[in-house]
GUSE-833727 format. One line per field, with one value per residue (C-alpha): residue number from 0; residue in three letters; x, y, z. Coordinates in nm, 2 decimals, always signed. Each point is the difference from the previous one (the first is absolute). Layout:
# residues N
k = c(NUM,...) .
r = c(ALA,...) .
px = c(X,...) .
py = c(Y,...) .
pz = c(Z,...) .
# end
This chain:
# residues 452
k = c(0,1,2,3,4,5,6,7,8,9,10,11,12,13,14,15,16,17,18,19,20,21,22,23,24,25,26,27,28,29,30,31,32,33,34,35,36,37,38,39,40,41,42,43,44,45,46,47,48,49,50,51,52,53,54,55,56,57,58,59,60,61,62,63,64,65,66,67,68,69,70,71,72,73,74,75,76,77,78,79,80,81,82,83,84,85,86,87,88,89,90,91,92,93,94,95,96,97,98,99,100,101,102,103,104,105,106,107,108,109,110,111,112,113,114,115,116,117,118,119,120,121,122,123,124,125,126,127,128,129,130,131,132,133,134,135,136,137,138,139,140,141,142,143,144,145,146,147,148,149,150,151,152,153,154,155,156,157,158,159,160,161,162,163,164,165,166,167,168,169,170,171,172,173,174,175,176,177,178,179,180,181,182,183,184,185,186,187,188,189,190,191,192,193,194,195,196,197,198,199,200,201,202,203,204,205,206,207,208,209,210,211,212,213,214,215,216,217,218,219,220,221,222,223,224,225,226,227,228,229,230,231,232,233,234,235,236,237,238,239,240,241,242,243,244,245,246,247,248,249,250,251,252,253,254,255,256,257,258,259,260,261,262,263,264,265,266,267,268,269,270,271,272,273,274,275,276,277,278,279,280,281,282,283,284,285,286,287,288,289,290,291,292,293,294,295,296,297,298,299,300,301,302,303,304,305,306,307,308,309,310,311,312,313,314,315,316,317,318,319,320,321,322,323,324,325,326,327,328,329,330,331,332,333,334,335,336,337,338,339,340,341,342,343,344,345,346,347,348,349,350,351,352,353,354,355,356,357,358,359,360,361,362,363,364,365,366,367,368,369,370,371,372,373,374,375,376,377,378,379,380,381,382,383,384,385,386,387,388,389,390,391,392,393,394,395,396,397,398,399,400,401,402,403,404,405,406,407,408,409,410,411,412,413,414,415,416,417,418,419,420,421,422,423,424,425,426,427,428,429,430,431,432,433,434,435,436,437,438,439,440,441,442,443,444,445,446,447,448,449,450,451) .
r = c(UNK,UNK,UNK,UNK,UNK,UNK,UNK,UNK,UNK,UNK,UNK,UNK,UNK,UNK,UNK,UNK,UNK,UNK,UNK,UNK,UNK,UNK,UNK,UNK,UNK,UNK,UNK,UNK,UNK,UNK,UNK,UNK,UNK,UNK,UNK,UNK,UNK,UNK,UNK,UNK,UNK,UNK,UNK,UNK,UNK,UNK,UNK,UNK,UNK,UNK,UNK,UNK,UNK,UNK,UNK,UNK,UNK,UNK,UNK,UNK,UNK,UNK,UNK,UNK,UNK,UNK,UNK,UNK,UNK,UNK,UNK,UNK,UNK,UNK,UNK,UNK,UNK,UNK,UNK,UNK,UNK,UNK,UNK,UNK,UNK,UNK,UNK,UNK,UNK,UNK,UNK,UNK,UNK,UNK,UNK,UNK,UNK,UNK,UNK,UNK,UNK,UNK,UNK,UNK,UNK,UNK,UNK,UNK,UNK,UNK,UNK,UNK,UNK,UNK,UNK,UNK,UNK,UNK,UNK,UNK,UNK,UNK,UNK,UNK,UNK,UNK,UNK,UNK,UNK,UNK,UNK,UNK,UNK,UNK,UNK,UNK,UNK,UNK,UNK,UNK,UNK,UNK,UNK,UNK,UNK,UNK,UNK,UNK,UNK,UNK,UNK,UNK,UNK,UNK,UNK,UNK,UNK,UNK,UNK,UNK,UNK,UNK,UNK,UNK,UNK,UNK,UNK,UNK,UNK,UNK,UNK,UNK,UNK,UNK,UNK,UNK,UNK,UNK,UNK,UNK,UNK,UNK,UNK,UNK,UNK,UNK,UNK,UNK,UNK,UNK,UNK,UNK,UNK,UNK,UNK,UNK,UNK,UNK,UNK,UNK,UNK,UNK,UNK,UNK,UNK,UNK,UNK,UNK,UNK,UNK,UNK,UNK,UNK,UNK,UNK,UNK,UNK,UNK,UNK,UNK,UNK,UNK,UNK,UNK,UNK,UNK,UNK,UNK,UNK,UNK,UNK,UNK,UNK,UNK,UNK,UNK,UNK,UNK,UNK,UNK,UNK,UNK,UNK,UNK,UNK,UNK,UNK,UNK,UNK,UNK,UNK,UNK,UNK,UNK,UNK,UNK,UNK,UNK,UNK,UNK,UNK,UNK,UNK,UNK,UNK,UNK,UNK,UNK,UNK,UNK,UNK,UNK,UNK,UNK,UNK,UNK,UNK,UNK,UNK,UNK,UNK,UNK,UNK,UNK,UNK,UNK,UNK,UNK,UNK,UNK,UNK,UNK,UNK,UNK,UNK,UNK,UNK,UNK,UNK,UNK,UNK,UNK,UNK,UNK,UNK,UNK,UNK,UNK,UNK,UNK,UNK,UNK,UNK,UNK,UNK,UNK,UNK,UNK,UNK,UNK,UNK,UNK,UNK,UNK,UNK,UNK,UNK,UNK,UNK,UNK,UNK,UNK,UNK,UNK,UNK,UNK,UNK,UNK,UNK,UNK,UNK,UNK,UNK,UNK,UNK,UNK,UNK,UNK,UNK,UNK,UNK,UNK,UNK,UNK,UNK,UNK,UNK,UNK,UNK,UNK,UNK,UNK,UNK,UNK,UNK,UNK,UNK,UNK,UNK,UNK,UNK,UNK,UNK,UNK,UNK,UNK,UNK,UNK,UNK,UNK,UNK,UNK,UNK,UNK,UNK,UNK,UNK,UNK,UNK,UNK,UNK,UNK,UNK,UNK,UNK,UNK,UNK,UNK,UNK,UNK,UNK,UNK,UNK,UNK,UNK,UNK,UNK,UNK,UNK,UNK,UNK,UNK,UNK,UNK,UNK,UNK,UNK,UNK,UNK,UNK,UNK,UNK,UNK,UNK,UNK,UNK,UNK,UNK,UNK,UNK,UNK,UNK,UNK,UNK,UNK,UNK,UNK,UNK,UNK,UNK,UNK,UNK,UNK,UNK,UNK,UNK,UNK,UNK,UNK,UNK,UNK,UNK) .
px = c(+2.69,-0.34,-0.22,-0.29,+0.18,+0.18,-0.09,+0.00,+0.35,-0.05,-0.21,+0.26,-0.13,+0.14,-0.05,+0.02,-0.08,+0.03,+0.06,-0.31,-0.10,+0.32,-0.20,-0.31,-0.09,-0.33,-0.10,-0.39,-0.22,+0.08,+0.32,+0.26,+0.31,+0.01,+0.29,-0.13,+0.10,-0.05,-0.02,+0.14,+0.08,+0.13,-0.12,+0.31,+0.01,+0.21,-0.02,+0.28,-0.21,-0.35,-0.07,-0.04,-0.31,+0.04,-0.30,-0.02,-0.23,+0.00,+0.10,+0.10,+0.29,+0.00,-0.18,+0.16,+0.24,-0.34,-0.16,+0.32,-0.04,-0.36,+0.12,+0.32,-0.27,-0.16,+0.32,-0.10,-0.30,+0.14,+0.32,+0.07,-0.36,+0.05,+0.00,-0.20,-0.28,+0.01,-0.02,-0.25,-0.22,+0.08,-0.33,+0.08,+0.31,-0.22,-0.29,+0.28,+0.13,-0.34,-0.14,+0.27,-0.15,+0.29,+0.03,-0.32,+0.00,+0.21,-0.27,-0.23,+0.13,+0.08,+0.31,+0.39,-0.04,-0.27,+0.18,+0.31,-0.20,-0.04,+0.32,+0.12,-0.32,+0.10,+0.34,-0.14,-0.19,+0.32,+0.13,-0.27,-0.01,+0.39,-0.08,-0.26,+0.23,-0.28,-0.06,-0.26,-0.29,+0.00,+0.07,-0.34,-0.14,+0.10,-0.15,-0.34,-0.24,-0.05,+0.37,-0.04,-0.32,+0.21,+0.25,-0.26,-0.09,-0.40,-0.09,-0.12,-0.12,-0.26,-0.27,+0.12,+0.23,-0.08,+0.32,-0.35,+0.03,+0.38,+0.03,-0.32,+0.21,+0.32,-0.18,-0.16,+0.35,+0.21,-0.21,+0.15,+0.28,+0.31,-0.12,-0.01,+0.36,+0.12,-0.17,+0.23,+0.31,-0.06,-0.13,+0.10,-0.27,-0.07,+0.18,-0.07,+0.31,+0.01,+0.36,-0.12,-0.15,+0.17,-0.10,+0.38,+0.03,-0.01,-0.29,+0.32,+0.11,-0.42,-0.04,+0.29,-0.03,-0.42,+0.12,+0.27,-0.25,-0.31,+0.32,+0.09,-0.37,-0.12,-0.41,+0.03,+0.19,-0.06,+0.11,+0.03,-0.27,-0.10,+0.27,-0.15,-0.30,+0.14,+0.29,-0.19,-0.25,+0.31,+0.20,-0.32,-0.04,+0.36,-0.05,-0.30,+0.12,+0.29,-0.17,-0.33,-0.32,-0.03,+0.29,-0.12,+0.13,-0.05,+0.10,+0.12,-0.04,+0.18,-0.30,+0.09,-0.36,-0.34,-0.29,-0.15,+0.31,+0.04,-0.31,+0.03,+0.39,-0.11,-0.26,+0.23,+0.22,-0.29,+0.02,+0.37,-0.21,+0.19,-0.07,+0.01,+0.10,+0.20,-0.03,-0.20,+0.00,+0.16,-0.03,-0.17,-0.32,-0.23,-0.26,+0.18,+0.13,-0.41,-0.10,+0.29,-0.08,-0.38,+0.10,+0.28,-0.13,+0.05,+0.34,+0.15,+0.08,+0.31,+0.16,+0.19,+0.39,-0.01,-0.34,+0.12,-0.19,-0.20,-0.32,+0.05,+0.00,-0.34,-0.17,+0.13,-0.16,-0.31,-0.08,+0.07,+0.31,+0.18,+0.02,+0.36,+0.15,+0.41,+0.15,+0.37,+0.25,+0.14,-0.26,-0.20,+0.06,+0.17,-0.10,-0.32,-0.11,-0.02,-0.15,-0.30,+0.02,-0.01,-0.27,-0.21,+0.03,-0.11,-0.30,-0.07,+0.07,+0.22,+0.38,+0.33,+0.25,+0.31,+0.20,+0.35,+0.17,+0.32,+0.30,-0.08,-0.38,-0.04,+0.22,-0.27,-0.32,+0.02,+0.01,-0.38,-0.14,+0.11,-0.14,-0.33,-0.03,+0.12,-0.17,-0.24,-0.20,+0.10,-0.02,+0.26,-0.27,+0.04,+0.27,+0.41,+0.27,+0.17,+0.42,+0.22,+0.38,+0.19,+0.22,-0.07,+0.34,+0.08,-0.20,+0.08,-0.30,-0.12,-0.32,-0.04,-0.24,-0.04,-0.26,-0.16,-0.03,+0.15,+0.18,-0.08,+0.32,+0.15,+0.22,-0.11,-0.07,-0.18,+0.25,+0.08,+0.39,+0.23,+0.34,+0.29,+0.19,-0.30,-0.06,+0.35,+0.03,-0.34,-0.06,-0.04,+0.21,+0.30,-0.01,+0.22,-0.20,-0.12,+0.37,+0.11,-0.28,-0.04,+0.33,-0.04,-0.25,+0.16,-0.28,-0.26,-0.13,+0.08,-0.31,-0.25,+0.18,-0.08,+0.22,+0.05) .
py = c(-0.53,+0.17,+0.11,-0.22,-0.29,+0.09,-0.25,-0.01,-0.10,+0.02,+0.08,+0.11,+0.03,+0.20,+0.00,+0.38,+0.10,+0.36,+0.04,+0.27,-0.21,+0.17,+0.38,-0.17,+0.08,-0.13,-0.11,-0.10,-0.19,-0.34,+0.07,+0.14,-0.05,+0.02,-0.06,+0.09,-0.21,-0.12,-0.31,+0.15,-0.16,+0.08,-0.08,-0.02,-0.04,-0.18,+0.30,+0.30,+0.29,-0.11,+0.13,-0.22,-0.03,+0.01,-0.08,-0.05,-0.10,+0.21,-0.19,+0.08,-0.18,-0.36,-0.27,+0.25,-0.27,-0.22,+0.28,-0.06,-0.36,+0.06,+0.22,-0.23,-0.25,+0.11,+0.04,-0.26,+0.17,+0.31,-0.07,-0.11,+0.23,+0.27,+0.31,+0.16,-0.23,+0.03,+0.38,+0.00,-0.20,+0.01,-0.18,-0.32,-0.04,+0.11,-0.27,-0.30,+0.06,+0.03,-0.30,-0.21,-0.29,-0.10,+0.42,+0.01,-0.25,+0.22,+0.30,+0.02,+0.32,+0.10,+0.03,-0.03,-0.16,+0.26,+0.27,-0.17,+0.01,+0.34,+0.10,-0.21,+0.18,+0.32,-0.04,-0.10,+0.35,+0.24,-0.19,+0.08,+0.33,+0.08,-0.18,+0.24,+0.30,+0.11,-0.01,-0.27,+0.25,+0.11,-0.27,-0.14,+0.34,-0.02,-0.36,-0.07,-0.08,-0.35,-0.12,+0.14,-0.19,-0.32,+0.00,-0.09,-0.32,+0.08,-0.39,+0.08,+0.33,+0.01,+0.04,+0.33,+0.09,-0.15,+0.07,+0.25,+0.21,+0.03,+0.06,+0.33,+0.09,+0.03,+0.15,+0.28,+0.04,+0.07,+0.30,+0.30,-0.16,+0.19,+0.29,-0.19,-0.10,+0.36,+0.04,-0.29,+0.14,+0.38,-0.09,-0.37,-0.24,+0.07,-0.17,-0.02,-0.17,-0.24,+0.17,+0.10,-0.29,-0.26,-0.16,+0.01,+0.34,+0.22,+0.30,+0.22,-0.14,-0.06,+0.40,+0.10,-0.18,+0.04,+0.40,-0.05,-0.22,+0.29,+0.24,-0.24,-0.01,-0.27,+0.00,-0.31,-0.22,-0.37,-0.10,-0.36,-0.10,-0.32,-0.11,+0.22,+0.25,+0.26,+0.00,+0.06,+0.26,+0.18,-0.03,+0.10,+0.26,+0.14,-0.01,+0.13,+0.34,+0.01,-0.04,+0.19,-0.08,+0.05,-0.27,-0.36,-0.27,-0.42,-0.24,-0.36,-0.27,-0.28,-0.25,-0.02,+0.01,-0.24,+0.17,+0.10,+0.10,+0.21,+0.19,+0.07,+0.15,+0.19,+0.16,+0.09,+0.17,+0.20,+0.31,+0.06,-0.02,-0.27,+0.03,-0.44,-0.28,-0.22,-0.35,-0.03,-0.44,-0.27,+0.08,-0.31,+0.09,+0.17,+0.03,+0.08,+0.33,+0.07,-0.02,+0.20,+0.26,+0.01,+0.10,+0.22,+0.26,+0.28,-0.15,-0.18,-0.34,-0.14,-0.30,-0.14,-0.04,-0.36,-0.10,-0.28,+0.00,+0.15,-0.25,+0.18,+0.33,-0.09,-0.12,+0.30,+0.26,-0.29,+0.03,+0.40,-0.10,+0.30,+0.33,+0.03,-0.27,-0.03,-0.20,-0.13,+0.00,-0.34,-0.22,-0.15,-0.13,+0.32,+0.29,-0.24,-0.06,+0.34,+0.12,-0.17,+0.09,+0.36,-0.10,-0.12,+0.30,+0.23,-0.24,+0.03,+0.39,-0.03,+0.22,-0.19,+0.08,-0.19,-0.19,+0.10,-0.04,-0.24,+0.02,+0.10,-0.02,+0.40,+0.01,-0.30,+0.09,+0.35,-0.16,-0.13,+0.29,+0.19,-0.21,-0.08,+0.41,+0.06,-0.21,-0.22,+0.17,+0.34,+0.19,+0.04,+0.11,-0.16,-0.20,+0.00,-0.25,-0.04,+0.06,-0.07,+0.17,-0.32,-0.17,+0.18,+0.10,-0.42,+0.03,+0.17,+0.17,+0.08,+0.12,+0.42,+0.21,+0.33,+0.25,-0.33,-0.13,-0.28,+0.10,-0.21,-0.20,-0.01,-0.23,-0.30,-0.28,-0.08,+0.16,-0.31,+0.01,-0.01,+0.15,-0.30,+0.12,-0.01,-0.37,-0.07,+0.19,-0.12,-0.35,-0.26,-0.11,+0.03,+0.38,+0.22,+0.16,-0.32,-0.19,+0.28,+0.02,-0.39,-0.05,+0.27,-0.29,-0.30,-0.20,+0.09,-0.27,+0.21,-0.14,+0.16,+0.21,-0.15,-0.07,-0.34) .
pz = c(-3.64,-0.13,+0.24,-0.12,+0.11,+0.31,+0.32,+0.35,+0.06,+0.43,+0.25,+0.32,+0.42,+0.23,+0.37,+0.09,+0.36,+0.17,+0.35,+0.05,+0.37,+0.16,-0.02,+0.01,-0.35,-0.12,+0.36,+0.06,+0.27,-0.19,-0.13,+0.27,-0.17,-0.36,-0.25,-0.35,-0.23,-0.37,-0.14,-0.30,-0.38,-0.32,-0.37,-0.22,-0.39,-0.24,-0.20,+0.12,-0.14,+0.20,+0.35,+0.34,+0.17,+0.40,+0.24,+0.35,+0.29,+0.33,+0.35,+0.35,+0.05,+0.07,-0.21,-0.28,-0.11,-0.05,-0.27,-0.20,+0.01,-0.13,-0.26,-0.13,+0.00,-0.30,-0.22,-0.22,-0.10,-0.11,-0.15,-0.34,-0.11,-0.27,+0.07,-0.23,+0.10,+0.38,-0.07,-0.24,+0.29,+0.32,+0.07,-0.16,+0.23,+0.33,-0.14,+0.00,+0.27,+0.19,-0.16,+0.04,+0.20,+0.21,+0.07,+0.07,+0.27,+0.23,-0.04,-0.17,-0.07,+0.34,+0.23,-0.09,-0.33,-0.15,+0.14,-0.20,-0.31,+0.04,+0.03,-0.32,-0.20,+0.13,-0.13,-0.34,+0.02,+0.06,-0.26,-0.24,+0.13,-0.06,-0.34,-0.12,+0.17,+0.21,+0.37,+0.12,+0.06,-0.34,-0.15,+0.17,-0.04,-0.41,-0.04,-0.17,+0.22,-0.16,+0.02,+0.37,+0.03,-0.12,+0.25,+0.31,+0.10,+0.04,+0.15,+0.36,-0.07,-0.26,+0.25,+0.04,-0.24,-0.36,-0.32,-0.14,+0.34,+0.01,-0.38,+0.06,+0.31,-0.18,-0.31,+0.20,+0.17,-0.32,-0.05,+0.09,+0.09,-0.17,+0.25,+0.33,-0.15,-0.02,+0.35,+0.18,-0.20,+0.11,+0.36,+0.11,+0.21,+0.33,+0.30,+0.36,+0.27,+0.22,+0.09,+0.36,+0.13,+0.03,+0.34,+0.09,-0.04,+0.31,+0.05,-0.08,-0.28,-0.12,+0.07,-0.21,-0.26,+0.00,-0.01,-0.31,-0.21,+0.00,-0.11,-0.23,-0.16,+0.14,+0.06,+0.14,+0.26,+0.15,+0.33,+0.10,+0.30,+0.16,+0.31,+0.25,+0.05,+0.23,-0.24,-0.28,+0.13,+0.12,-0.37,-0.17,+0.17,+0.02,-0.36,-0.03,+0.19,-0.28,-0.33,+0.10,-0.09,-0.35,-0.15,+0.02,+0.25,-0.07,+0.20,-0.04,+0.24,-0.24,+0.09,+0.35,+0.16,-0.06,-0.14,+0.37,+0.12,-0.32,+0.03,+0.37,-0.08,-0.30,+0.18,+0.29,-0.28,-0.16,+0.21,-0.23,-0.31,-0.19,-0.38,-0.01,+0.24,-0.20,+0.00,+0.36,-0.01,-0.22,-0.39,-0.09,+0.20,-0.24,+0.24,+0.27,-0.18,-0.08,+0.35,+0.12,-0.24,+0.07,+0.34,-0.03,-0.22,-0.12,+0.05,-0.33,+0.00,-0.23,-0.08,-0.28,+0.02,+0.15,-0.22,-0.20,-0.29,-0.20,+0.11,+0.35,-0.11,-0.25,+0.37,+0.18,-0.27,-0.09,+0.46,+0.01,+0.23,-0.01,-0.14,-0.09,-0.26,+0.05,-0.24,+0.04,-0.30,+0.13,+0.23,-0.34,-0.31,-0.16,-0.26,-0.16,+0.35,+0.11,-0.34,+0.07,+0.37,-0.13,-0.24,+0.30,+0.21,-0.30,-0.02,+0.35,+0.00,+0.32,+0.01,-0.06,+0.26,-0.06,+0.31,-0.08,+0.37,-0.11,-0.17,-0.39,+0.08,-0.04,-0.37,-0.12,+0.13,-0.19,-0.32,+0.08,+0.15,-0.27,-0.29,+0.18,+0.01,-0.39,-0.14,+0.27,+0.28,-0.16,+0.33,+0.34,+0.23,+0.34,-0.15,+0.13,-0.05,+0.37,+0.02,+0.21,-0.03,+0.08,-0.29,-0.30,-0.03,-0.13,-0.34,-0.30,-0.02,+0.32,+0.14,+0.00,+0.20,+0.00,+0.17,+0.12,-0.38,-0.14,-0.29,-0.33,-0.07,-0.40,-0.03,-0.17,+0.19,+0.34,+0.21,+0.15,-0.08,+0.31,-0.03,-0.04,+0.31,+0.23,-0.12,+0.09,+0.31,+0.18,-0.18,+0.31,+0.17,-0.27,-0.08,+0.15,+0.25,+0.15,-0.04,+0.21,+0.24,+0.06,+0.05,+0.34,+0.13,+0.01,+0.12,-0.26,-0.25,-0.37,-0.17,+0.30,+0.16,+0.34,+0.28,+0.10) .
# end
């Protein structure tokens, strides 16, 4: 079959779950016991010499079986499309299925079914990718500025962003651009970890790790704050005495506090110097963030990996909200989404720090980073992609860091692949590892895992 007419023969879901809660891996002041997970599918062809596309959207466990429903959901949209044409414009696909009506009713682009969306568009993108044997970022990076311009949906931002100031932002970007892409080859992007500070994690286990990440490279490292005060005084400042005074230290209170309550614990924390406090009160309040961030500086404020859209992210930047913009590979509507997210903060002159805490969040999120600095904002200064060494080991192309740099991946595509026998061993609650493990509690419902 030739190439120009190959299809979309099937869109596949799988229910993959990791059992991370039982070391407390990934543990915050919201989130005690996670289980990442992906709500994971698979583009197939009717074509045998065309790639797949694979996508996913990030979870913690439960309610993952409802992400795949979202995602099987809109089979019918995608399958039976060409190829070439899906490829060729990714942003048609990503405008029907946000305009949809009857789609559009459960959002409007918002919440399981936008996050759904994005992980079908995504999927079209590795497939374009793998087509055009490049990985994502340079593919992005490669593109003219108006095809790139094309691919966003600009209705709800022209106030601040108009198609003449992304297409001058993107222009001015391509300049010089074939060096800053022999820079990220030779060095990598810079990377800070969250590894020590889980909220789990003992002051042992937070001072040994803190000490291997600075001799790993690291300049920076998160811990997770918010349960209790004493606790975090004393964790900050166990980790303070290890890294020293010169590498950077952010902490994350996963929107646990309201805005008082936020300002009143971020200024109990300022004597450990924190570089940001990371999302101090729920993400949808813009002006929440702004007054927490008039009263906590010189402290940073940041926010972004449960924004869930790009409208929130224009207020944030519109209100001076925060200082810090982290954009998440898998919370909106996918690559075209995040493009003008990018765009936005380039406008607004305020540093991209990707959220990349969850399973495959770290071997997406550099793809971004990477084209907005080739061929976007042109610059890394105070910019780092966070990692996390859990799980990289179940994709094809995993996530590599070295002396605290992410290292640029090659392969073509968007490095969302998973390996076929992690999908078999951890897909829910059929996969061997969970066959095996429910079957040791008897009196656990296999669709939640709960004991009844």
């Amino acid at each position: 079959m030739s190439v120009q007419t190959a299809r979309i023969s099937a869109l596949e879901t799988y229910d993959i779950r990791f059992p991370t809660s039982r070391e407390l891996d990934g543990s915050d002041a919201m989130n005690p016991d996670p289980d990442y997970s992906a709500a994971y599918l698979v583009l197939r062809t009717d074509a045998s010499d065309e790639p797949e596309g694979h996508g996913f959207v990030f979870t913690i466990g439960r309610g993952n079986d409802i992400q795949v429903a979202a995602i099987e959901a809109l089979r019918p949209y995608v399958v039976g499309r060409r190829v070439d044409e899906l490829c060729a414009d990714p942003g048609a696909l990503a405008r029907d299925l946000n305009n949809d009506s009857q789609l559009r009713w459960l959002g409007p682009e918002k919440g399981i079914m936008h996050m759904a969306v994005g992980a079908v568009v995504n999927a079209v993108w590795d497939l374009a990718a793998k087509r055009a044997r490049k990985p994502l970022w340079k593919l992005l990076a490669d593109a003219e500025p108006e095809w790139l311009v094309s691919q966003i949906d600009f209705r709800y931002l022209s106030d601040a962003l108009t198609e003449q100031d992304a297409l001058e932002l993107l222009r001015r970007g391509h300049e010089g651009r074939q060096e800053r892409e022999w820079q990220l080859t030779e060095r990598g992007f810079p990377a800070y970890t969250t590894q020590p500070g889980w909220l789990g994690y003992s002051d042992e286990k937070l001072s040994r790790l803190a000490k291997e990440a600075v001799a790993d490279g690291f300049r920076q490292i998160k811990l997770k704050v918010g349960d209790d005060l004493d606790d975090d005084i004393r964790r900050c400042r166990t980790a303070r005495s290890v890294i020293g005074p010169e590498i950077r230290m952010a902490i994350d209170a996963n929107q646990r506090w309201d805005v008082d309550e936020a300002i009143t614990w971020t200024r109990a924390l300022a004597e450990f110097e924190p570089y940001w406090i990371e999302e101090p009160t729920s993400p949808d309040d813009v002006l929440g963030h702004a007054a927490v961030r008039r009263a906590v500086t010189p402290v940073k404020v940041a926010t972004g990996e449960h924004v869930q859209n790009r409208v929130v992210f224009k207020q944030l930047l519109q209100a001076g909200s925060i200082d810090i913009l982290q954009l998440d590979a898998t919370r909106v509507g996918g690559v075209n989404e995040n493009l003008a997210i990018l765009l936005l903060a380039a406008k607004f002159g305020v540093p991209v720090c990707p959220h990349a805490g969850g399973v495959g969040l770290c071997e997406l999120v550099r793809h971004l980073s990477m084209f907005d600095f080739v061929a976007l904002s042109a610059t890394a200064e105070d910019r780092t992609i966070e990692f996390v060494d859990h799980l990289h080991e179940h994709f094809v192309d995993p996530a590599v860091v070295r002396d605290g740099h992410y290292v640029a991946p090659l392969s073509p595509g968007f490095s969302a692949t998973m390996k076929d026998e992690s999908i078999a061993t951890y897909t829910y609650p059929e996969g061997r590892f969970w066959t095996a493990d429910l079957a040791q509690r008897v009196d656990t419902d296999p669709r939640t895992g709960a004991t009844v």
